[in-house]
C-alpha positions in Angstrom: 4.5 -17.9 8.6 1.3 -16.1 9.4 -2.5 -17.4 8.8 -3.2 -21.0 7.1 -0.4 -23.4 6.5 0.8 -24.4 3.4 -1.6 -27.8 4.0 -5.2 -25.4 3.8 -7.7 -26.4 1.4 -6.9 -26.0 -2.1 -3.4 -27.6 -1.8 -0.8 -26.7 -4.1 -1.6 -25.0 -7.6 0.2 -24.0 -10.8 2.4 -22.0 -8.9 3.8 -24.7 -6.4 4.6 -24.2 -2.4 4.4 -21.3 -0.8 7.8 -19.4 -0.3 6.2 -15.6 0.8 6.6 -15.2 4.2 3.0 -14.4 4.5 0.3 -16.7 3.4 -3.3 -14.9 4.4 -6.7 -16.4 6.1 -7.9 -17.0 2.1 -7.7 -20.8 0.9 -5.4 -21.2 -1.3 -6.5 -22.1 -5.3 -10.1 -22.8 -4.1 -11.1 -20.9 -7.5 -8.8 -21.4 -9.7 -5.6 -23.4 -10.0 -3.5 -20.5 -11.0 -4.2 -17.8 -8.8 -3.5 -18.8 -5.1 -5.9 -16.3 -3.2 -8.6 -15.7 -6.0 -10.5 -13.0 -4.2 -7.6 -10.8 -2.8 -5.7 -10.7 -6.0 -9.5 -9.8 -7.7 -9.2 -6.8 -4.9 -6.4 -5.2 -6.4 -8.4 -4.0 -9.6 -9.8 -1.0 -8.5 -6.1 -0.1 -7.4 -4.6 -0.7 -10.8 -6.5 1.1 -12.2 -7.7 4.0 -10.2 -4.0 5.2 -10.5 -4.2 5.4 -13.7 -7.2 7.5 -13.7 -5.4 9.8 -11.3 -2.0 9.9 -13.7 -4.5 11.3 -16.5 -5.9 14.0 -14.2 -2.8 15.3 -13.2 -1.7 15.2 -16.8 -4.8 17.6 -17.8 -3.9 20.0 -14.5 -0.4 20.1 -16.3 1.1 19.3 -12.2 4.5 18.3 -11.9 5.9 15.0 -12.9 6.4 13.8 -9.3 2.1 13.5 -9.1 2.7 11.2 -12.1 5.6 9.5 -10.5 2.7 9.1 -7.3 0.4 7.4 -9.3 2.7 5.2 -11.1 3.8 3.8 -8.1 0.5 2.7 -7.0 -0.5 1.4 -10.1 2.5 -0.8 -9.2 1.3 -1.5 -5.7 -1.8 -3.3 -7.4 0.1 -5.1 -9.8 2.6 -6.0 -7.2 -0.4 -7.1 -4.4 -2.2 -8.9 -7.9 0.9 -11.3 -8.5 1.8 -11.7 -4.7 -1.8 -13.0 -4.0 -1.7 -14.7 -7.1 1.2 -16.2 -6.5 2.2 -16.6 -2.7 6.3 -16.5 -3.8 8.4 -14.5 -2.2 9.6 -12.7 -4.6 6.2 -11.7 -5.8 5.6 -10.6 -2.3 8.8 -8.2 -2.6 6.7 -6.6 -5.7 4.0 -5.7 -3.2 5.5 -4.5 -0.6 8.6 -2.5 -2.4 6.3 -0.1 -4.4 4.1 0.2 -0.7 7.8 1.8 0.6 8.2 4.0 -2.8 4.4 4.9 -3.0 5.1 6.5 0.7 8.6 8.2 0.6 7.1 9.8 -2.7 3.8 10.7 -1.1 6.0 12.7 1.8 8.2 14.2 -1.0 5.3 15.6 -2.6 3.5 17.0 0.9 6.9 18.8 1.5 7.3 19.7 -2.2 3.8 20.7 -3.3 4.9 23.3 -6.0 6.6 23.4 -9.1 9.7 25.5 -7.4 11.6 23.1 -5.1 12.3 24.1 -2.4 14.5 21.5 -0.7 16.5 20.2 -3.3 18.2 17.5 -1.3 15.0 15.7 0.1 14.8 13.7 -3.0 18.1 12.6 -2.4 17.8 11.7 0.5 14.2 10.0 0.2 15.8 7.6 -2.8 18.8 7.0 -1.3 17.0 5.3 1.6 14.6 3.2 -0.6 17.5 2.1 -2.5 19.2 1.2 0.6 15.9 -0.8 1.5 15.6 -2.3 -1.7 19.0 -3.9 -1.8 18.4 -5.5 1.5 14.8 -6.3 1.4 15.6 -10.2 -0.3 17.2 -10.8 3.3 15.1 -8.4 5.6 11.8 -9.0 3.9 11.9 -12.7 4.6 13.7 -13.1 7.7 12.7 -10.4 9.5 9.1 -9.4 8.4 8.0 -7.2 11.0 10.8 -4.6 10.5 9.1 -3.9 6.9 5.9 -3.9 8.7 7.4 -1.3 11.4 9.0 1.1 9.0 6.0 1.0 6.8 4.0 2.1 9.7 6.2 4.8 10.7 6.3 6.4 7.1 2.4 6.7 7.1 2.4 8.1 10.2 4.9 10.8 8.7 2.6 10.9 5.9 -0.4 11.6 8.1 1.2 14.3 10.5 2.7 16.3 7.6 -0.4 16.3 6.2 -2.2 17.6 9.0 0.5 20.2 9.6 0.0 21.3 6.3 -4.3 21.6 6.7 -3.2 23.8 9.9 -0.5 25.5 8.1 -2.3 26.8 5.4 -5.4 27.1 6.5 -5.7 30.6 6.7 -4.8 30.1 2.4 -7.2 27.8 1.9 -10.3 29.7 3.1 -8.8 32.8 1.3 -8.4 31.0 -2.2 -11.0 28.1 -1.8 -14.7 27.9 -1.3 -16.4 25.9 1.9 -17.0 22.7 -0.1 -13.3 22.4 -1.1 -12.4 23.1 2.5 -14.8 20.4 3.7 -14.0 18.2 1.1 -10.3 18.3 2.4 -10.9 18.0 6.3 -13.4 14.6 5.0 -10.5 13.3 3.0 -7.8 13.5 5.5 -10.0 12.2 8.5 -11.6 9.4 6.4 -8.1 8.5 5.6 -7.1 7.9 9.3 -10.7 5.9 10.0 -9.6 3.7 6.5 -6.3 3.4 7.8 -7.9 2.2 11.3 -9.9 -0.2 9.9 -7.7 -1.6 7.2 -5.5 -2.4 10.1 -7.7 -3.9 12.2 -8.7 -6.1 9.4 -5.3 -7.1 9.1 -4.4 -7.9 12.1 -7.9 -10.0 12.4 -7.1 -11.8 9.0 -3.6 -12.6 11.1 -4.7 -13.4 14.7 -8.1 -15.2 13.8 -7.6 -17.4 10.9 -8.3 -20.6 12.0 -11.4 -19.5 14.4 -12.8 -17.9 10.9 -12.3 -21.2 9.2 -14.2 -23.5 11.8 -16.6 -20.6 11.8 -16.9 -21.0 7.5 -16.7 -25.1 7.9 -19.8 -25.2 10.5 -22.1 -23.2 8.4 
């Protein structure tokens, strides 16, 4: 178990022990007594939702389902994150992290499939047969053997991020022919503000992680 023990301030809530095999730097039920981690499962609102807003867009552009399917699974990486830090069970942590592994395989599906003609009609296949395979084993890997989630996750957004800079080389020749300079800036920002996010997101992590308890005598002395 990473960050506080089950014995931090705030004790046990509505929701009893701890049984995710995480339990972050946040007291536990310091705000309320049924939420666990009040301000991390507040976080998670702008992700619920902002899917949403995305699923609507792409409904007006008339894309393909699959951009839907994209921002569906999102909207179910907030909800899942909501009732994991709201929570701290372990099988509300499984509702984070799953849709985290779906969110990604259909974010490379939708990089190497970005029009409505398919073109490689067994990558789907193969993309869901793998996250079902995950799925059924993540009760037993998920909680005995955390990092390998943490590992694979890793490894699909770092597929995500090279296929999407192959594809801003690729086509960039098509982009200045069919787009104007702000679009083509506009994508260049997005993709390189993504890896400085990612950067940072994981440095917070791993911070959250490594430095609990020197944060906490840190928050107790002030």
């Amino acid at each position: 178990q990473m960050a506080l023990e089950q014995g931090a301030p705030g004790g046990v809530g509505y929701w009893g022990n701890v049984t995710a095999s995480l339990d972050w730097c946040e007291p536990n039920y310091i705000v309320s007594p049924y939420v666990a981690e009040w301000w991390n499962t507040m976080s998670n609102v702008g992700l619920i939702f902002l899917p949403l807003t995305v699923m609507w867009l792409c409904r007006g552009l008339n894309l393909p389902k699959r951009f839907n399917l994209l921002g569906l699974a999102y909207c179910m990486v907030g909800i899942g994150s909501a009732l994991f830090h709201g929570t701290m069970l372990f099988y509300s942590q499984l509702a984070d992290e799953l849709p985290m592994l779906w969110a990604a395989l259909i974010t490379i599906y939708i990089i190497c499939e970005p029009y409505p003609k398919i073109r490689y009609p067994s990558l789907s296949y193969a993309l869901f047969a793998f996250g079902l395979l995950w799925t059924a084993g993540a009760p037993y890997t998920h909680n005995h053997i955390p990092i390998l989630f943490q590992i694979l996750f890793g490894l699909l957004e770092t597929v995500v991020l090279v296929l999407s800079f192959k594809t801003l080389i690729g086509r960039r020749h098509e982009f200045r022919a069919n787009t104007n300079h702000y679009v083509q800036r506009t994508l260049i920002f997005i993709f390189f503000g993504e890896i400085v996010l990612g950067l940072v997101a994981f440095a917070l992590w791993n911070i959250d992680n490594i430095y609990c308890k020197q944060m906490h005598s840190f928050w107790i002395s002030k």
